[in-house]
Every structure is written in structure tokens, then in C-alpha cells.
One Martini backbone bead per residue (centre of mass of N, CA, C, O) as a GRO file, in nm:
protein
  224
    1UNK     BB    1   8.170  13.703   0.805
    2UNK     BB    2   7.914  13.936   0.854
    3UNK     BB    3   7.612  14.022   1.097
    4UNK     BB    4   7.331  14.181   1.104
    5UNK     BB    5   7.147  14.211   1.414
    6UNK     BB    6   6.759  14.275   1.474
    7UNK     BB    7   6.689  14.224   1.810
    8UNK     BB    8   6.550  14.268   2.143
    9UNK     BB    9   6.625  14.008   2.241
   10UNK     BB   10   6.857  13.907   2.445
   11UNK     BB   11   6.831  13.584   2.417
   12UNK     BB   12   6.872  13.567   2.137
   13UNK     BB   13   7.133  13.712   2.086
   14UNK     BB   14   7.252  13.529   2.206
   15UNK     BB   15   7.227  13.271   2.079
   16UNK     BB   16   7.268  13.362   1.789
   17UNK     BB   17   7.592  13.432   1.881
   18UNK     BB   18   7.670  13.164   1.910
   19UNK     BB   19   7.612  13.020   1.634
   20UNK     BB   20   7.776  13.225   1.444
   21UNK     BB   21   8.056  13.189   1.609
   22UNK     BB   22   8.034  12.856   1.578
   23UNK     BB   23   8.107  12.918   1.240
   24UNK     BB   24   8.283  13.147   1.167
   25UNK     BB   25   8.098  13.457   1.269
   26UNK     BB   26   8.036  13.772   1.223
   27UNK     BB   27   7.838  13.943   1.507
   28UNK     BB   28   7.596  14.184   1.496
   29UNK     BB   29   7.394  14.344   1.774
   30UNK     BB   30   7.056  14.526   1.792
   31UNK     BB   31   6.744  14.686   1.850
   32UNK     BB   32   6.704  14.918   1.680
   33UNK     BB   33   6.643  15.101   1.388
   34UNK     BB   34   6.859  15.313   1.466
   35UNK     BB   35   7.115  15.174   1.484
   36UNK     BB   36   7.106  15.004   1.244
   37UNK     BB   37   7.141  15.221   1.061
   38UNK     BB   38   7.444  15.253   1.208
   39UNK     BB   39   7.564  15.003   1.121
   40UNK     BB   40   7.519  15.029   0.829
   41UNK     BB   41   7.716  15.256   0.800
   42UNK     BB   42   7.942  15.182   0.924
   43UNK     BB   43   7.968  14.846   0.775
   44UNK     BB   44   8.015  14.573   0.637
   45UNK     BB   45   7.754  14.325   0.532
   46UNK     BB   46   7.662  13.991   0.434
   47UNK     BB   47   7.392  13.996   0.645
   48UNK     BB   48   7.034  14.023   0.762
   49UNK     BB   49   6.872  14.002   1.065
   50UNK     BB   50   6.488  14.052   1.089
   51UNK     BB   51   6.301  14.225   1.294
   52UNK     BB   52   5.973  14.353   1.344
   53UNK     BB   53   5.939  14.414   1.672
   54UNK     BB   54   6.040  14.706   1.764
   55UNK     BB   55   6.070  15.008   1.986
   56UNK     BB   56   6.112  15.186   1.713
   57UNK     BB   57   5.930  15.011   1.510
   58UNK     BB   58   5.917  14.886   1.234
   59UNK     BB   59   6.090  14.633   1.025
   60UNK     BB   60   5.995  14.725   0.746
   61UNK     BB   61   6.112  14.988   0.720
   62UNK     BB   62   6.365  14.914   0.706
   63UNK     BB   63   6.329  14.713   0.459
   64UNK     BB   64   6.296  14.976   0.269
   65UNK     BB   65   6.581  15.139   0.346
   66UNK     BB   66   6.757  14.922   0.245
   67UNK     BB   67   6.668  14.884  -0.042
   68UNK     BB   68   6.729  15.199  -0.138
   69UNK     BB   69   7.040  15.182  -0.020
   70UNK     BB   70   7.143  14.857  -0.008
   71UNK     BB   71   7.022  14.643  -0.201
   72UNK     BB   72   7.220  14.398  -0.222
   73UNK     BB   73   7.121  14.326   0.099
   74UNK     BB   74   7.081  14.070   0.267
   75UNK     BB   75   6.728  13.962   0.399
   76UNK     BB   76   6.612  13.780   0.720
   77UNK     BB   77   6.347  13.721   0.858
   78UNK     BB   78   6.257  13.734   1.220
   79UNK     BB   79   5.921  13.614   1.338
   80UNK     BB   80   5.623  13.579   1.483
   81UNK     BB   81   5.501  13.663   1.208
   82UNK     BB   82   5.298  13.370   1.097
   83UNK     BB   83   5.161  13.423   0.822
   84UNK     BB   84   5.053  13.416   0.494
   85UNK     BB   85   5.047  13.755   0.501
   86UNK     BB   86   5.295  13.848   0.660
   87UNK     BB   87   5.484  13.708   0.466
   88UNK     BB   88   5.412  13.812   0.201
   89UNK     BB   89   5.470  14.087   0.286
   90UNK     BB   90   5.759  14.081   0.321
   91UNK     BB   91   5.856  13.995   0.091
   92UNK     BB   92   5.743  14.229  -0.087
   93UNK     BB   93   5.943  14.456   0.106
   94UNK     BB   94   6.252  14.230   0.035
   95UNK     BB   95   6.295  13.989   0.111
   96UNK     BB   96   6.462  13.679   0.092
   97UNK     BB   97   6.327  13.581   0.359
   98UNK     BB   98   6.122  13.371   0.611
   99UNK     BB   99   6.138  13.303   0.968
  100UNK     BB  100   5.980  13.146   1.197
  101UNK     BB  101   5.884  13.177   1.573
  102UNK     BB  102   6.024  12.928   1.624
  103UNK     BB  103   6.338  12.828   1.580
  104UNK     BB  104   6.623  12.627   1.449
  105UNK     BB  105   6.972  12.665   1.450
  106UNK     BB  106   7.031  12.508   1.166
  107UNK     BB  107   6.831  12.658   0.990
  108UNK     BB  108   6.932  12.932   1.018
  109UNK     BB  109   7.231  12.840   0.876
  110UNK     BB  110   7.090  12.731   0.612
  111UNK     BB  111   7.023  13.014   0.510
  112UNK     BB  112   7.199  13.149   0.517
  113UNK     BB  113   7.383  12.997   0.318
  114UNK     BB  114   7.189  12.998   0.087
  115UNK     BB  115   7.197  13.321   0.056
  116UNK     BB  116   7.516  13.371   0.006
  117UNK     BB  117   7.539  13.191  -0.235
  118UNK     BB  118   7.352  13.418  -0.419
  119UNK     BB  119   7.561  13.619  -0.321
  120UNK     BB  120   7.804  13.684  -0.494
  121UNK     BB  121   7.947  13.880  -0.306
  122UNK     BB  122   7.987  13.670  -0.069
  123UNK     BB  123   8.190  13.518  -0.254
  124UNK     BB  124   8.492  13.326  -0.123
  125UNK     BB  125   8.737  13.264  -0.137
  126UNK     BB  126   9.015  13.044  -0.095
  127UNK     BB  127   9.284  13.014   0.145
  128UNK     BB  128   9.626  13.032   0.086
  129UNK     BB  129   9.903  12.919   0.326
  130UNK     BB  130  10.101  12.728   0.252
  131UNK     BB  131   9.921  12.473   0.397
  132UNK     BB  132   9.735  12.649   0.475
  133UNK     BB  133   9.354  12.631   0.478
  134UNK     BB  134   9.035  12.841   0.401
  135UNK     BB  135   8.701  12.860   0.432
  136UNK     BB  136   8.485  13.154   0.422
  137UNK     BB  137   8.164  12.934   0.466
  138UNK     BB  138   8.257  12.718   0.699
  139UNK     BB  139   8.543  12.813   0.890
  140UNK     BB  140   8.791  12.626   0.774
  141UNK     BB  141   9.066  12.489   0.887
  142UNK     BB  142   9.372  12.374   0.734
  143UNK     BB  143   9.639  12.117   0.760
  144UNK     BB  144   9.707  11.901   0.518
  145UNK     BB  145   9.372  11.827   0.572
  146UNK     BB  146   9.332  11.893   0.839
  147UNK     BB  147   9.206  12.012   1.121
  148UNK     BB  148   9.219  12.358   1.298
  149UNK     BB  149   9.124  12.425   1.581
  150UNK     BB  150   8.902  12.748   1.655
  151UNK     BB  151   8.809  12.998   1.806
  152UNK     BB  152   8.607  13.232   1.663
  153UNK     BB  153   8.845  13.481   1.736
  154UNK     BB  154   9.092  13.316   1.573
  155UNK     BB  155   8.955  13.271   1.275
  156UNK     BB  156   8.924  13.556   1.205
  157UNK     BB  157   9.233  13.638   1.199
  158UNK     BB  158   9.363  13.432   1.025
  159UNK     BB  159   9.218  13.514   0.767
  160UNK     BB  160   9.297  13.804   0.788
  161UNK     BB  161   9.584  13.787   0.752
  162UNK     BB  162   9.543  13.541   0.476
  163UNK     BB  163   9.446  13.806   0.287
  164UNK     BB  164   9.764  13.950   0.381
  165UNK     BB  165   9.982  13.813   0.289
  166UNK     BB  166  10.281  13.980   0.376
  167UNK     BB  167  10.132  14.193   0.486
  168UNK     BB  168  10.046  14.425   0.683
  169UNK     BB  169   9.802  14.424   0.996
  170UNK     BB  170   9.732  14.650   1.150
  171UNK     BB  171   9.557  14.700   1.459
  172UNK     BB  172   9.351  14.827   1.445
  173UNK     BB  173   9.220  14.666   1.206
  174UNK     BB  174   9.171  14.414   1.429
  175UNK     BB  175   9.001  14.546   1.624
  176UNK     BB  176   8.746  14.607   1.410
  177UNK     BB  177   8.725  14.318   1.291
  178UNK     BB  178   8.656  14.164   1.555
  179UNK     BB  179   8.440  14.314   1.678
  180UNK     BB  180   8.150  14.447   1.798
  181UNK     BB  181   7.906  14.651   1.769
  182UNK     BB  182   7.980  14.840   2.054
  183UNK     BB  183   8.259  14.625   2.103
  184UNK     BB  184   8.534  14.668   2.163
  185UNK     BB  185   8.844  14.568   2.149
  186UNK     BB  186   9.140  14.539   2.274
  187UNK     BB  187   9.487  14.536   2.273
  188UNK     BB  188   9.489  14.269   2.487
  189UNK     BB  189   9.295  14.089   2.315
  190UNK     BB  190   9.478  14.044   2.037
  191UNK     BB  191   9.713  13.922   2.178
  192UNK     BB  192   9.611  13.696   2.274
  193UNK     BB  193   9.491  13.558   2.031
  194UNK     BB  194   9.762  13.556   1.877
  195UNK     BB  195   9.897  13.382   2.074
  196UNK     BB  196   9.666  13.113   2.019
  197UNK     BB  197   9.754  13.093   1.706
  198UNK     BB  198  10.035  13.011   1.749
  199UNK     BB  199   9.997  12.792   1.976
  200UNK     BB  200   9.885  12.611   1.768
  201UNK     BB  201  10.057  12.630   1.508
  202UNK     BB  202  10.352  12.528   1.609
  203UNK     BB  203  10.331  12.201   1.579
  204UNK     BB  204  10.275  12.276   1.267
  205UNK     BB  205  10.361  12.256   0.918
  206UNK     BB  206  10.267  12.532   0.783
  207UNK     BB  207  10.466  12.758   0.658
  208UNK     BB  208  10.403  12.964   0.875
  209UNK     BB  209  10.426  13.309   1.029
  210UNK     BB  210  10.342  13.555   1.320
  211UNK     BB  211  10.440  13.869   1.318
  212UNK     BB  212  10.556  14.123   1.517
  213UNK     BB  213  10.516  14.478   1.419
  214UNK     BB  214  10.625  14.737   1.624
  215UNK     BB  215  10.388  14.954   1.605
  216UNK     BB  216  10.167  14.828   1.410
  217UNK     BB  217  10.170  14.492   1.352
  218UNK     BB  218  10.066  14.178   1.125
  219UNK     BB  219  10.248  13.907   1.003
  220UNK     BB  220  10.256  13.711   0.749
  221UNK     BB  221  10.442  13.418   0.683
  222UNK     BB  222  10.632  13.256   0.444
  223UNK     BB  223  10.871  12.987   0.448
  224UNK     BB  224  10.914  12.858   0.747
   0.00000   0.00000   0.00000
């Protein structure tokens, strides 16, 4: 799951962004309406979170160029305008829902989770290879039904793997899809990942490993 946070407070986009990576989703984060709209077009999302007072305008109008450009994408607005006339505007405006600020971060995570639910495109079949089963709902990696532990860029990784058992995942496209809007992660960092996710699952009966195939990419293979 990718998100894309639309937020000028730096300390909430910490916060945000620590929840949503240790949920084991990939989260972009913007600040102005101007990024937003680019950050939209530049990649697929899987929900917007989105404030409504921005630097460079009302995130209102964001919400209804969404709405026109790109319809089924859930929006949930995070906000401090608590009234229950602006309420109602949003919602009006085609928001899915509205939480007001200050929220709990479990309340947040508890709305994406129900928003995605209602959303057809964003349900994703379970993954399976070999033993490893992944659940891209709630993030859970399991070997054999223990859950096997993993910081949110290893979790993310493994995913896109298993979504591509037995062919090659070119290294560029594996550091875009880990990557976040505006920060893109090196060829450096991405060996490492894939070393860590080696080395978790190596003591275990997993039935897979991950392969380099050399100035190319990564390769999962069942079967050893």
C-alpha cells in the first residue's frame, strides 16, 4: 500500500510517517498543493490523507481536482476545521471521511484500514512462496504461521518480490516502488535491504531465496 500524505506540519509528517511505515505501508509525503498534484501524477496511490490549510491554498480545491481527475481515489481529510459545517463542506466536497486534529494514531490507521476495505482497487490477494505467506492488508509476513519480524523498507521489499516469484525485479524499479515522493533511496540502500531480508530468512525453512542476477536485478525463487 502506498499513501500520500498532504500536510505542511513537519512534526505531524514525522508522526504520520512513523505509523504508516511501521503498519508496513509506503508513505509519500507533500506539503503544498502544487507537490500534491505532482506527487499524483507521478505515481499510483492508494489513499490521500489530506489537510485542508496549505501554504499555496485551500485543500479543498485539491479535493475536488481530485474528484474530477481522479475519481475512485480515496481522500480522508485531517484537519483542524472541526465544525460540523465544515464537516459537512468536506464531505460535500467528496471526501470518504474526516478526522479532526488532534487524532490518535490508532483511530487514524483504524479509518485508512476501512477506507481500503471499501475501496475494490486497493484489495490485494494474499501472497505465497514456498512457506512465506504476506498479507498486503495488515503487513504480516509468516513462515510456516509464525510471523517472521521486519523493519517496514525489508517488508516492503519482500512483498514486491512475491508479487513477482521466479522473474526478475529490475533494481531500478525495486528503488522506486521503496523509494518515498521526492526522496529516492540509493543503489546502496537497496543492497542493503535485500541483505537484511537474506539474512532474516536464512535460518528458516522458508522454501525461497533471493537471487542477483548481476546488472540486472532480483530474483525470488522457490523450490530451494
Amino acid at each position: 500500500m502506498r499513501l500520500l500524505l498532504v500536510e505542511d506540519s513537519p512534526r505531524l509528517i514525522e508522526l504520520v510517517g512513523e505509523t504508516m511505515r511501521d503498519a508496513g505501508w509506503r508513505l509519500d509525503a507533500v506539503s503544498t498543493l502544487h507537490d500534491a498534484e505532482a506527487a499524483i501524477a507521478a505515481r499510483e496511490h492508494d489513499l490521500v490523507l489530506l489537510d485542508l490549510g496549505l501554504p499555496d491554498g485551500d485543500g479543498l480545491d485539491l479535493l475536488k481536482w481530485i474528484r474530477h481527475e481522479h475519481p475512485g481515489l480515496p481522500v480522508l481529510i485531517i484537519t483542524a476545521r472541526g465544525s460540523v459545517d465544515e464537516r459537512i463542506m468536506g464531505l460535500d466536497a467528496g471526501a470518504d471521511d474526516y478526522l479532526v486534529k488532534p487524532f490518535h494514531h490508532r483511530e487514524l490507521l483504524s479509518r485508512c484500514r476501512a477506507m481500503l476495505r471499501r475501496n475494490p482497487h486497493a484489495i490485494q490477494p494474499i501472497l505465497e512462496a514456498g512457506a512465506l505467506r504476506y498479507d498486503p492488508a495488515t503487513a504480516d509476513l509468516t513462515c510456516d504461521g509464525s510471523v517472521v519480524p521486519l523493519p517496514p523498507r525489508e517488508r516492503s521489499l519482500i512483498e514486491i518480490l512475491m508479487r513477482e516469484v521466479g522473474r526478475v525485479v529490475p533494481k531500478r524499479r525495486l528503488e522506486t516502488a521503496l523509494s518515498e515522493y521526492g526522496q529516492e533511496i540509493s543503489s546502496n540502500a537497496l543492497e542493503l535491504a535485500v541483505s537484511r531480508v537474506r539474512k532474516r530468512l536464512q535460518p528458516l525453512e522458508t522454501g525461497v531465496q533471493i537471487e542477483t542476477v548481476r546488472g540486472i536485478g532480483y530474483l525470488l525463487r522457490t523450490g530451494s
